[in-house]
N, C-alpha and C positions, 0 to 999 in steps of 0.2 A: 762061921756066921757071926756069932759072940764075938768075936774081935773085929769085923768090920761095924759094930754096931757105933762104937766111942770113936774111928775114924770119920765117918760120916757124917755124925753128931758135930763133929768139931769143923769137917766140914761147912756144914750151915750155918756152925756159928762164925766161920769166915766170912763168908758167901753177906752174911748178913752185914757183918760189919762194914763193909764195904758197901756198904748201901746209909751208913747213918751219913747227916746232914749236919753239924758240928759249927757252923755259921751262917750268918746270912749271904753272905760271899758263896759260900759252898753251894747256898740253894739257888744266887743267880746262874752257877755255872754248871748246875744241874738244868734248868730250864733251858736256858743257852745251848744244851749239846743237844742235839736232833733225834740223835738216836736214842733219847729218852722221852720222843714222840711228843713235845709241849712246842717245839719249835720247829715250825718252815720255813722256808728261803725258796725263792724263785728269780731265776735270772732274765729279763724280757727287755727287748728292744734296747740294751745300754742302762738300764736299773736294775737293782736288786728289791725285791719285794719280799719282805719278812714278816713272816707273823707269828705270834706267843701267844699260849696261853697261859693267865700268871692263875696259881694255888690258892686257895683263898686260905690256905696254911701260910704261905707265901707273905700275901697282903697283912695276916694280921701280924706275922713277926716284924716286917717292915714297917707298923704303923708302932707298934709297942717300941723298938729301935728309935722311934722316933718323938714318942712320949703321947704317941693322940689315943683316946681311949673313946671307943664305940658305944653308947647305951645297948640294950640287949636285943630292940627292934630292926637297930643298923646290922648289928652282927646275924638277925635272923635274914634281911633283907637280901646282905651277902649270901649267905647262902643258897640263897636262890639264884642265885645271878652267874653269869658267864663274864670274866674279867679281860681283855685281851690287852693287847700290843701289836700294834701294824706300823709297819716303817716301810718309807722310798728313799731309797738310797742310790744315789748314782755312781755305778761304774764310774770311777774317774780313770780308766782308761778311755773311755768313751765320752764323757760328760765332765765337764770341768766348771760346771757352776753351779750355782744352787740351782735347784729344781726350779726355783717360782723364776727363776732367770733364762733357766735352758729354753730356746727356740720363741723369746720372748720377745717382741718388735717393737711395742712400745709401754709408755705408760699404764695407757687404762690396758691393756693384756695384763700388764704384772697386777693391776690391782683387781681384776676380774679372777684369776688366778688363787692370789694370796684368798681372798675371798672366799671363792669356793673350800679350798684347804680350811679353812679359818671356820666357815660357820655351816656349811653343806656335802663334808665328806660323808658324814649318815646316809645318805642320800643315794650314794655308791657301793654301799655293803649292807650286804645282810646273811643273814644265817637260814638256812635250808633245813624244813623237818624231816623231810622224807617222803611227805605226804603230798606236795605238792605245795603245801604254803611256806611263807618266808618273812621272816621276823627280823627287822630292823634295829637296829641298836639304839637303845634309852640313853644315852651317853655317847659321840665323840669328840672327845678334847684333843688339841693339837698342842703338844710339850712346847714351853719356850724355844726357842731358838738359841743357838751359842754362835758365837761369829763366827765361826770356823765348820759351824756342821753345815753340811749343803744337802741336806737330805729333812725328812719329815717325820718325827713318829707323833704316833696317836691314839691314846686311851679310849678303851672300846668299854661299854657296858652292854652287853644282852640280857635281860630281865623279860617274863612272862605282867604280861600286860593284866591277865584276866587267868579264869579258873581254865580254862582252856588250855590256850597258851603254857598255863603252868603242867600241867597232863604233861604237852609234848615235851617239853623240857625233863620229864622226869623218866621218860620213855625214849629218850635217845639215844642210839649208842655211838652214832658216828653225828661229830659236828664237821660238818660242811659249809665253810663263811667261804661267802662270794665277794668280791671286789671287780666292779664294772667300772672299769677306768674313762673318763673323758677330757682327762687334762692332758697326757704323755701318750696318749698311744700306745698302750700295755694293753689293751683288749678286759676279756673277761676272764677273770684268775679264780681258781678253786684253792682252799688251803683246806685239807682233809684231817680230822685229828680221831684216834681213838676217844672215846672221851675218859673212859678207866685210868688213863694215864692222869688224869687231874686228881685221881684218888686215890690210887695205887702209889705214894709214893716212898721213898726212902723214910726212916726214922728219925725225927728230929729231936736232939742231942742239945740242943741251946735254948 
């Protein structure tokens, strides 16, 4: 038994290492793999619909990489908050234009559209307590566009509105965000996360 004690040990401390996070690179391709429960992907009608949740470990190495520095009420704020990532991405087997163009007839549709995307995706997702009520996001920003991407993402904020509000959030252990689609025809989408997985994660090294 004495000699399996120093193989085990060293065991773990494999086990372990394999788990540190050594760049910011590392921690997007941590998020990015699924099976470390931070990202879904769903396939519907000729889209892919994706969605992340980003670390607020995450966010502050990305914002420090980037030289922005938070007073200590922003960094409290963060931590209250649910940070996301949702993206429509078209199958370009199936779809071969941008989104705000697919099945678009004329002018005002593209700008009824673009619109919608632009200032009323909030509108279409929300976050599930459990209890039967459902919490909308303080925040959707839609990322610039690049001429080449024919697809949408979009920065989510969920934050507790009131003392209420903030209870559930602290008492949840499954986040369930909805997205009710009525621009593509994707219906109603569930994206299921543990939420441990936002906290539970690798040891970061940088």
């Amino acid at each position: 038994m004495k000699h399996l004690i120093p193989i085990f040990l060293a065991f773990c401390l494999l086990a372990c290492g394999e788990q540190e996070l050594s760049s910011l690179n590392d921690f997007e391709s941590y998020i990015n793999d699924e099976q470390n429960g931070l990202t879904r992907t769903k396939h519907v009608n000729g889209y892919f619909l994706k969605w992340q949740l980003l670390p607020n470990s995450f966010l502050e190495k990305k914002e420090e990489k980037q030289g922005i520095q938070n007073d200590s009420e922003e960094d409290l704020n963060r931590g209250k908050s649910i940070y996301c990532l949702f993206s429509i991405i078209p199958d370009e087997q199936d779809k071969t234009q941008d989104i705000v163009l697919e099945n678009t007839m004329n002018v005002e549709e593209f700008k009824r559209k673009y619109e919608e995307l632009s200032f009323y995706i909030q509108e279409d997702i929300r976050l599930k307590t459990g209890d039967g009520n459902e919490i909308s996001p303080v925040l959707a920003h839609m990322e610039p566009v690049h001429q080449l991407k024919k697809g949408r993402t979009f920065n989510l904020v969920f934050a507790p509105r009131n003392e209420a509000e903030f209870s559930l959030f602290e008492h949840l252990d499954e986040l369930d965000f909805v997205y009710d689609d009525r621009l593509f025809s994707l219906g109603m989408n569930h994206f299921v996360f543990d939420k441990k997985n936002l906290v539970e994660l690798p040891q970061l090294t940088f």
